[in-house]
N, C-alpha and C positions, 0 to 999 in steps of 0.2 A: 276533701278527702285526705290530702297530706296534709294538713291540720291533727285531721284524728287520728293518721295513722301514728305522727308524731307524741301524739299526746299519750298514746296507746304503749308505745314503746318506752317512754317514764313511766309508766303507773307497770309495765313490764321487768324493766331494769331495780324497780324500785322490790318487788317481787323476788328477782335475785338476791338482792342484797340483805334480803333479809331472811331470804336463805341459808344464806352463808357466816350468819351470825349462830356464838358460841353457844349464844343462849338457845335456838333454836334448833340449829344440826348436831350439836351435842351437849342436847341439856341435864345430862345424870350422868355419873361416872360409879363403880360399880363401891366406892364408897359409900356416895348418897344412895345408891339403891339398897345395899343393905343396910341402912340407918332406915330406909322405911320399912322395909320389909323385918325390922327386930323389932316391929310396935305392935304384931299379930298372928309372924311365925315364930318358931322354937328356935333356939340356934342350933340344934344341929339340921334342920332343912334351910336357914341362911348358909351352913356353909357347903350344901350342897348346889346352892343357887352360885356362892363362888365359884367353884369347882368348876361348873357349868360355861362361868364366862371367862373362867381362865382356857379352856377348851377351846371356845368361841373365838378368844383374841389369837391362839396361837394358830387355830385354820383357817381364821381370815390376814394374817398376818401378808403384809407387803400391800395390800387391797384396801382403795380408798373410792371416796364416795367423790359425786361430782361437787359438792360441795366444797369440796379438799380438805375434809375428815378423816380419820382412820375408817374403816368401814364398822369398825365392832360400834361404834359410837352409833350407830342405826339400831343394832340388836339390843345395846343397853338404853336408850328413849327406848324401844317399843315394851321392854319388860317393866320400866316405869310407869308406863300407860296404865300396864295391867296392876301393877302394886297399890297404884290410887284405888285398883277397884278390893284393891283386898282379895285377890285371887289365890289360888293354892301354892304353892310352891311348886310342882312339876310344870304348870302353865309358864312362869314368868322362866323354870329351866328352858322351857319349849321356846318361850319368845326370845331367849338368847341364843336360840342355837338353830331360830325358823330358816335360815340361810347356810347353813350349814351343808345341806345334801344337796340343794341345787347349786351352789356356786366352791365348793371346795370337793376335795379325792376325797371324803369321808364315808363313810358307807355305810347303810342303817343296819346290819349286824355289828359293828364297832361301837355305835352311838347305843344299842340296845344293848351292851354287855355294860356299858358305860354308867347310863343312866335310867334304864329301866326300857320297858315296853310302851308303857305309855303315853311316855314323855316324847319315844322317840314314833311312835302311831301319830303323835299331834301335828313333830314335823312335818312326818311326810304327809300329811293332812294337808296343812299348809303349803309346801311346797309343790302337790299338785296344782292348789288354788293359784299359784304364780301365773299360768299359762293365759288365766283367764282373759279374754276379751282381743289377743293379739291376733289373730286373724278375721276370716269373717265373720258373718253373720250366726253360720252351722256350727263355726268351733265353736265361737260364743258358747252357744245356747250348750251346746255337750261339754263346755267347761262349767258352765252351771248346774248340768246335772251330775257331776264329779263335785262338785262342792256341796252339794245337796247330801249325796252320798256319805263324804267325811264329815261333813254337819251328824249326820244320824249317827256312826260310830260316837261322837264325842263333840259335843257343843261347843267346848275351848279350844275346837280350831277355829270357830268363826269367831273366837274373841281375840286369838293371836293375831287371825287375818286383817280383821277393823284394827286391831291396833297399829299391826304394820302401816295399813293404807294411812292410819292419820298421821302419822310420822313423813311419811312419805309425801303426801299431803302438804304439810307446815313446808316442806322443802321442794317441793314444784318448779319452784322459781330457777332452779337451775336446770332443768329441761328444754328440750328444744321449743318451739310456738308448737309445730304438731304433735307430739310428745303432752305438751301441759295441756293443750286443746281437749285430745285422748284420754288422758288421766280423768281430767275434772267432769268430764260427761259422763264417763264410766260412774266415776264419785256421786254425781247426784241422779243419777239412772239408778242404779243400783244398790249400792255400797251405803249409802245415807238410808234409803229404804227399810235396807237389810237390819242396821239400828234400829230405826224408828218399830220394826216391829219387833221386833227383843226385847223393846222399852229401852235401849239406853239413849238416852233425851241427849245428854251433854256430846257424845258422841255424833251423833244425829245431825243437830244443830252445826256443831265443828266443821262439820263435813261440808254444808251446805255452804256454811261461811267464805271455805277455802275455795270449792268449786265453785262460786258465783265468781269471787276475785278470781283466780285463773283463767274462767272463761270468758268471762266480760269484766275486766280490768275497769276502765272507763263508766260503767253504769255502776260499778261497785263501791268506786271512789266518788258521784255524786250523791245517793242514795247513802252511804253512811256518812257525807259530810252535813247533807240534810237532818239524819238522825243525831246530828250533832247538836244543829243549831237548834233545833227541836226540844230538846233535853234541854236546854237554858231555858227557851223560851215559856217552857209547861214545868218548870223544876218548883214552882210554888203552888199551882191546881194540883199537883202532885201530893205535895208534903201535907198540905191541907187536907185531900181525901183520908191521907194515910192514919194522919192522928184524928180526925172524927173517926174513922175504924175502929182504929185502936183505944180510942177513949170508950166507945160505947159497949167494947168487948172487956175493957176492964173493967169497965161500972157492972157487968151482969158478972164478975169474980170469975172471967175465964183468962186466961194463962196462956198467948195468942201472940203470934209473931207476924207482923205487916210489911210484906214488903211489895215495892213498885217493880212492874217488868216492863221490861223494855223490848221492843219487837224488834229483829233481826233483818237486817239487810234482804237476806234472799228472801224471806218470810215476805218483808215488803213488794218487792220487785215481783215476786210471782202471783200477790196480789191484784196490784196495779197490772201486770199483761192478762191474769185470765178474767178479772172485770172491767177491762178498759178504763179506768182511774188513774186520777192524780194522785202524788205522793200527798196533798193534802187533806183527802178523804179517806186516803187507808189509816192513816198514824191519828186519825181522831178520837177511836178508843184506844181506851188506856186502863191497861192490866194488874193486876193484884192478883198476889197469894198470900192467903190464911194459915197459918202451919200452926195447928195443935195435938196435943197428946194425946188423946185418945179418940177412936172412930168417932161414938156417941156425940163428941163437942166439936164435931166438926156439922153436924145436925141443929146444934143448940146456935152454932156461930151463926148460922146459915139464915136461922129464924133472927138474930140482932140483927144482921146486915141488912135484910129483906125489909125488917121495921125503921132500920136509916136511910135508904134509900129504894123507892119503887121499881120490884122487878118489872122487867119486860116480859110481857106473855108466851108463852112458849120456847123461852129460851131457856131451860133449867136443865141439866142431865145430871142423873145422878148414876157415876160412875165406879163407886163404892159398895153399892148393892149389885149393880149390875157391872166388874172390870173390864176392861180391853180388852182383848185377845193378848195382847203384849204384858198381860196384869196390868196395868195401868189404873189406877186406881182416886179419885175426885169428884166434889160435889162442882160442878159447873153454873153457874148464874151471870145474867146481863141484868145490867141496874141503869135506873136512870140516874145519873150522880149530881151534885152539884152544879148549876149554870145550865144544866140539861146535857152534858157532858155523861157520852155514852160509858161504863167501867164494865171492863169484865173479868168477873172474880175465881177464882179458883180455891177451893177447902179444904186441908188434905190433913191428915195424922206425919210425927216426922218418919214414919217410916215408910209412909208413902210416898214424901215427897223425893226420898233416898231410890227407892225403885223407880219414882219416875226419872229420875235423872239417868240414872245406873241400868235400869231395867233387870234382867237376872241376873247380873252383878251386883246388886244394891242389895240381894238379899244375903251375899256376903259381909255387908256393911254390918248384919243385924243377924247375928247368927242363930239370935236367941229366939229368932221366928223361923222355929225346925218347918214346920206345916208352910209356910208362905214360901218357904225357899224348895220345900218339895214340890209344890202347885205352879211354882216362875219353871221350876225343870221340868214339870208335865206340859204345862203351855207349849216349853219352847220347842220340847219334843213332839208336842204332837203337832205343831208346824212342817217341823222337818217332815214326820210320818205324811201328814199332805202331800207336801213339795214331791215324796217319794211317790207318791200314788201319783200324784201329777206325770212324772215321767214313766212312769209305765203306761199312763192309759196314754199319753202322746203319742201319736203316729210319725211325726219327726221330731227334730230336736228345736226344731220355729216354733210348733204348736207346743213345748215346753214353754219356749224362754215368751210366749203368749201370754201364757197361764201365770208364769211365774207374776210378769208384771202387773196382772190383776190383783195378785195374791198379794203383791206387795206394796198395792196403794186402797187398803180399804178405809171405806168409809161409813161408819158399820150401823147397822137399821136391825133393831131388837124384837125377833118376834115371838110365837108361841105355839107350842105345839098341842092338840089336844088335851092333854095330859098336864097342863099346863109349864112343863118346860121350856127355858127359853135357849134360840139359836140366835146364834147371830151372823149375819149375812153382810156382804157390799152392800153400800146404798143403788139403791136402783136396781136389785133384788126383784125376782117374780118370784110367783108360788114354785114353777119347776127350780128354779136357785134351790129354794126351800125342800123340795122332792129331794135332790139330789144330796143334799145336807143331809138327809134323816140319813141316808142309805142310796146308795146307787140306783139299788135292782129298784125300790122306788119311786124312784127319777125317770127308769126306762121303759116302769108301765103305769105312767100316769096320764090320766083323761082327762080327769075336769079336777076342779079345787073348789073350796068353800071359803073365803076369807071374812070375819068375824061374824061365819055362818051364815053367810050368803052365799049362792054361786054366783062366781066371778073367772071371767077370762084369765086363761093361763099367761098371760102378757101382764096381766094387773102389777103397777108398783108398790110394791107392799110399803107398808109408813111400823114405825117403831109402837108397839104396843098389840098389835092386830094379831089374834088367836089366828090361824091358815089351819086347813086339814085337807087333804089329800085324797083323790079318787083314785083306785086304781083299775087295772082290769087284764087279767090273765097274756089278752088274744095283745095288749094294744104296745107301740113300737113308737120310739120316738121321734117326732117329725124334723126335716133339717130346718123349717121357718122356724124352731125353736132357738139358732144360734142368733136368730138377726134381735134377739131381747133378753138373752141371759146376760147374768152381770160376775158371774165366779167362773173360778176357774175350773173347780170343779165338777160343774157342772157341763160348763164346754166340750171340757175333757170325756166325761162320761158320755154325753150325746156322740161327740164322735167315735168315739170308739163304739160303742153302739151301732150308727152308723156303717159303721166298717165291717162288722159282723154281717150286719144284716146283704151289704153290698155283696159278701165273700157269699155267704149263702144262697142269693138270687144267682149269681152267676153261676155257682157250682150248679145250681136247677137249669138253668139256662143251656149252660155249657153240656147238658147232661140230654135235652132236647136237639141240640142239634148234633151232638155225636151220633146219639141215634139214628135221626135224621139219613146221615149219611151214609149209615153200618145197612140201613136197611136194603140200598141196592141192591145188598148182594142178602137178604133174608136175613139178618145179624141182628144183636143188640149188644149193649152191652154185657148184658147177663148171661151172654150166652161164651161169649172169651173168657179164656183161661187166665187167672189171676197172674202166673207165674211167668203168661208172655207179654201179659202186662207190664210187669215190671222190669224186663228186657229193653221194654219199650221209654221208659219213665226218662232214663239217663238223656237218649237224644233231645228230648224237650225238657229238661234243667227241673226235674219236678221229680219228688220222691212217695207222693202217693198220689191215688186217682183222685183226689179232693182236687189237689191243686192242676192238676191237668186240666179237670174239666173247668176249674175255676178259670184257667187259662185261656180257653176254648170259648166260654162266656165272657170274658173282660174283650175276648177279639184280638191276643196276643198270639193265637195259634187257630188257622185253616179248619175247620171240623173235617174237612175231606180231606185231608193231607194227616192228617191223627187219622181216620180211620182208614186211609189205603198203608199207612205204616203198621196198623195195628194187625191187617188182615193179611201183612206180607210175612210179618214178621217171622214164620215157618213154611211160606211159601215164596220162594223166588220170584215164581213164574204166576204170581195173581196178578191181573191186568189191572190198569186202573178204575175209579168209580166213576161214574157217568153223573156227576152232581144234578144236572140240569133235569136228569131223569128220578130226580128221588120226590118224597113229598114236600109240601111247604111246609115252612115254617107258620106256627097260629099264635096270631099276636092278640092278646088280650087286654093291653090294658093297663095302665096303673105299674110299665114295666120300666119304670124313668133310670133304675140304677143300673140295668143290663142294657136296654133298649134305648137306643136313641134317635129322635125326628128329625131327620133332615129339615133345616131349618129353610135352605133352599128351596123347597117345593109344598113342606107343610104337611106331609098326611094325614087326611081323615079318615075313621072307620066309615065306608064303603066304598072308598079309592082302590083300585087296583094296585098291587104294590111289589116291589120288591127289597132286597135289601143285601146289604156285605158288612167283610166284618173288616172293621179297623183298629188297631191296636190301642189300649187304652179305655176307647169308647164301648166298646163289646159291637153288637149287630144297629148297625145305624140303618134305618124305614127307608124309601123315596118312594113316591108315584114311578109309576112303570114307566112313563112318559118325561121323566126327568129329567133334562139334560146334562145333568151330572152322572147319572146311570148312562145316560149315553159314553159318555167320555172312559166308564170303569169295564163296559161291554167292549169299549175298541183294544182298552190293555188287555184283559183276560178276561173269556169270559166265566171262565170258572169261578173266578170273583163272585160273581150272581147268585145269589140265597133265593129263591122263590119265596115269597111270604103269601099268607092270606087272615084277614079278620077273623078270631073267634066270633061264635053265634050271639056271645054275649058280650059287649065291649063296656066296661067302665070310666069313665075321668071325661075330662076335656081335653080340647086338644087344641095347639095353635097352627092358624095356618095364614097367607100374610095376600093379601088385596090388593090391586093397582087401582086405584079409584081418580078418574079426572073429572075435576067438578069448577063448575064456575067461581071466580072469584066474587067473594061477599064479606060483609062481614056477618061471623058468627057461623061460618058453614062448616068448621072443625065441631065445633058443637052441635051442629042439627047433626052430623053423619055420627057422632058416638052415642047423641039421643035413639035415634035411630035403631044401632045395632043394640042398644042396651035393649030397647022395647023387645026384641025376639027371641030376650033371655042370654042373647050371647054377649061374651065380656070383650070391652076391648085392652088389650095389656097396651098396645104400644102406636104414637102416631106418629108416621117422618115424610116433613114436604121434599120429594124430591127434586120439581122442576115449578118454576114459576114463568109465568109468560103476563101478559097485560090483560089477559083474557082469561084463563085457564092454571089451573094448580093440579099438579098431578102429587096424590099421596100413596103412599106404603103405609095401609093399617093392618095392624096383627091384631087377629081375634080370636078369642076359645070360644071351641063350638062344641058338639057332641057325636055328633058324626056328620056326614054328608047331605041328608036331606036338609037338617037343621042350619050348617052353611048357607046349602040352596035358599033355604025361605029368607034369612037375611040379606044374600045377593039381591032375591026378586024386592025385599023392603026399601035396598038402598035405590034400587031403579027407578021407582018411583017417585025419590026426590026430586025435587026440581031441578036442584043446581047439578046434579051429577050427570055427564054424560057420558060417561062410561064404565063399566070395572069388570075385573078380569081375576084370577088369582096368577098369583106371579110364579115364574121358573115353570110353567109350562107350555 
């Protein structure tokens, strides 16, 4: 262990120091940035970009970086960043002055007299996003939905923000261990994602590079010493493939640039952990890209390459007719290559290849593709619009930052709709994913599905190509076993909040049953109170209409007797109070799982005697009258006590839990759930609780339908052999 830790702290130290180099903590001075910036802007917006970081220098002025830089030397690299990508002029203003409002007295009415509105909207865009990820879990997730937020105003905060972090990033090394730990997870949790789906690849990649090395120093430094020796070792199977490419691409007169790629460290290493592999089975194919001029001859390549060496079946995607979500844009093929030496090829036009690096920056590279640069800002926008709907239908800011990370590692399965349009979904997609794709309200009344015109279960994994259509139906609500197989976010999202709907609804009916209930002692109902001392009433229980009261009343946050002896006082002093015990019962019917809850302690079934109380959260939880947990709630109060009885008609099943002691054998866990299967009843759950040399006592939970149905499978189990005895438990 102090081996490693020693080793850990050189590949650490080593980290620093190259932090602290010139080239790295302060690689652009506001010379060279405007010698780039005069190769695509006007000059008078370069000398508005001066302007900017003369600004910059004199409000960071006296302030340095832990590098021991001046500080400005951070805002001029991250406005570099953005000039590689050929960004507008107000952006690389913006990245010079992204520090500006949180770290200096400047003030965004000053900055917006200064340099405009928008430039200064980007900062403070930015400079919300600082906050992200320094406390816990909840900030997190609501610093994520503020960045979602300034994302939708204007997309070139998230380009100032990626630039910042990679800046920031390259200089890690002077941070503390917890400090660089924090940074680098954030980076490949999030921050690398957020790239990856914008399409900007080289950013992307950078990311992953820095936070592998900050996080695992040690596996970073074997894994690219590997990739080292590697590279000599395969640098002539290499050269070889490249010029048989190249020769068979110029012999058919196309105009075709070959080159070899090289797989990346973290690319490796998260290989190797999520298929349990050696570094020498991952690095055995070996990658190519095709870059030609026009789409069409990236089609024509497609068919040489395919005639030089034998595809693999099924491995072909063609990403050109059908783009990423990120526009991403490639013909994809695996080849058997030379010596039997796996190659996998990639075919792209150069303006593809510019967007795949760049992503909606790349179409800045290529200004003369008006339409592809409008289509990368509708992509990225209607991501954002997602992300936006994401945090509305979330009920906190965890079921966001949930959502988000689904959103933000797709892996995408192409399918069809009717109509023949196509969607595209997570891999591991079902039809409701697909529901809820079209349209929401689709999603929440969907019954059954047809997938390439067959009916197929709403669980089915949809595979890339398959036409799906959808069943719907007026009455129908969507199930929670829907969340244990969806694969989006939003479709999660939609389910629960559906969910929640419908929860608020049953209670408020609930809640509206047992106020009743209790108005009635005295001859009352609802409808018969005066709305006006209703709302007298509303203030004492924190609720501003009768919705949420009775919803209240239903969830079991609020007494239904204690709501109606306040409601009946509330112009009489001297009303005495209700005699609870004396009113009707309560009639349970059924099917009431989001209001009503079964004492798991004693199990009841429809034709059990019952009663029940209410506890906050749960709304009105069942027990057998004979309960011993009902005992214990009659010694506190008995006002507690709800009187319940059976509706005439009872629906579902129900669990309720067996003490069964049976000889020891083998195979006797399976004769007693043969058993109980034969009498139609289910068993959910089996737990041994005592074992002796003789004798096994279990706890089985089974659904049954009511009471008689129970009974018949008690008298079935009696009859086994091995069993001598059972009972139902908590009674």
């Amino acid at each position: 262990m102090a081996t490693a830790t020693s080793s850990e702290s050189y590949f650490v130290s080593r980290l620093a120091e190259k932090a602290r180099r010139d080239d790295v903590a302060a690689p652009a001075t506001i010379k060279s940035l405007a010698k780039a910036l005069n190769k695509y802007l006007p000059e008078d917006q370069v000398d508005i970009v001066r302007a900017a970081h003369a600004y910059a220098a004199n409000a960071h002025e006296g302030q340095m970086r832990r590098t021991g830089h001046k500080y400005i030397s951070h805002p001029v690299a991250v406005a570099s960043i953005l000039a590689g990508m050929h960004v507008d002029h107000q952006t690389i203003c913006a990245a010079l002055l992204h520090d500006v409002l949180e770290d200096t007295e400047v003030g965004k009415a000053t900055l917006s007299d200064l340099f405009g509105s928008e430039v200064t909207e980007i900062v403070d865009g930015v400079s919300k996003l600082s906050k992200i990820f320094r406390t816990r879990a909840e900030a997190q997730a609501e610093n994520f939905q503020k960045m979602a937020m300034a994302m939708a105003k204007d997309i070139r905060v998230i380009m100032v923000k990626l630039a910042d972090r990679l800046h920031n990033m390259r200089t890690i090394g002077v941070m503390s261990s917890e400090q660089r730990k924090r940074i680098a997870r954030e980076t490949l949790d999030y921050y690398a994602p957020i790239a990856n789906r914008l399409g900007i690849h080289t950013i992307k990649v950078e990311f992953e590079e820095l936070g592998f090395q900050a996080l695992y120093p040690l596996r970073a430094d074997r894994i690219g010493r590997a990739v080292t020796k590697a590279r000599g070792n395969r640098r002539e199977l290499i050269e070889e493939i490249q010029v048989s490419m190249s020769t068979a691409l110029n012999r058919e007169g196309m105009t075709a640039s070959v080159q070899g790629r090289e797989k990346h460290a973290y690319s490796i290493y998260r290989k190797m952990k999520a298929q349990h592999k050696k570094y020498a089975d991952i690095t055995d194919v070996f990658g190519f890209r095709i870059v030609v001029d026009q789409a069409d001859d990236c089609y024509r390549a497609l068919g040489i390459i395919h005639n030089l060496y034998k595809p693999v079946a099924g491995r072909f995607k063609d990403y050109i007719a059908i783009p990423k979500v990120n526009g991403y844009q490639s013909l994809h093929t695996t080849l058997f290559g030379m010596h039997g030496v796996p190659i996998e090829v990639q075919i792209r036009t150069k303006h593809m290849d510019a967007v795949a690096n760049n992503g909606i920056a790349g179409h800045w590279l290529y200004k003369s593709e008006v339409a592809d640069f409008q289509s990368s800002q509708t992509r990225a926008r209607q991501w954002v619009k997602d992300l936006m709907d994401l945090q509305q239908r979330a009920g906190d800011p965890l079921e966001f930052i949930e959502s988000l990370k689904i959103d933000l590692f797709p892996d995408e399965v192409y399918v069809f709709t009717p109509e023949g349009d196509i969607l595209e979904l997570p891999r591991g997609a079902c039809p409701v994913d697909f529901a809820y794709a079209v349209h929401t309200d689709i999603g929440n009344s969907c019954v059954s599905c047809r997938v390439d015109r067959l009916l197929s279960p709403l669980s089915t994994r949809l595979q890339s190509g398959q036409s799906v259509e959808i069943i719907t139906s007026d009455n129908a609500r969507p199930d929670p076993d829907w969340l244990t197989f969806v694969a989006s976010g939003k479709a999660r999202a939609g389910i629960r909040q559906a969910l929640k709907d419908q929860q608020q609804s049953d209670s408020v009916a609930f809640g509206r049953r047992l106020l009743n209930r209790a108005l009635s002692a005295e001859n009352k109902s609802i409808n018969d109170l005066d709305f006006r001392r209703l709302r007298r009433v509303f203030t004492e229980f924190d609720v501003r209409k009768l919705v949420e009261l009775l919803a209240k009343i239903g969830n079991g946050d609020l007494m239904p007797y204690v709501v109606a002896q306040r409601l009946l006082s509330a112009d009489n002093p001297e009303f005495e109070s209700l005699a609870v015990q004396g009113d009707g019962p309560v009639a349970i019917r059924g099917g009431e799982g989001l209001v009503v809850q079964y004492g798991r302690c004693c199990g009841p079934v429809p034709g059990d005697p019952i009663v029940g109380h209410m506890t906050p959260g749960k709304g009105f939880v069942l027990h057998i009258e004979t309960c011993r947990n009902m005992n214990e709630v009659r010694n506190r109060s008995a006002k507690e006590i709800i009187p319940a009885h059976w509706a005439e008609k009872v629906d579902g099943e129900f669990l309720t839990t067996l003490r069964v002691e049976v000889s020891r054998k083998k195979g006797v866990i399976a004769e007693i759930a043969a058993t109980i299967t034969a009498t139609d009843a289910g068993v959910e759950d089996v737990r041994i609780q005592e074992r002796s040399a003789a004798l096994t006592s279990m706890a089985v939970r089974v659904s049954v339908r009511n009471r008689d149905h129970l009974a018949r499978t008690m008298r079935k189990l009696r009859v086994v052999s091995s069993v001598q005895s059972i009972a139902r438990m908590s009674l």
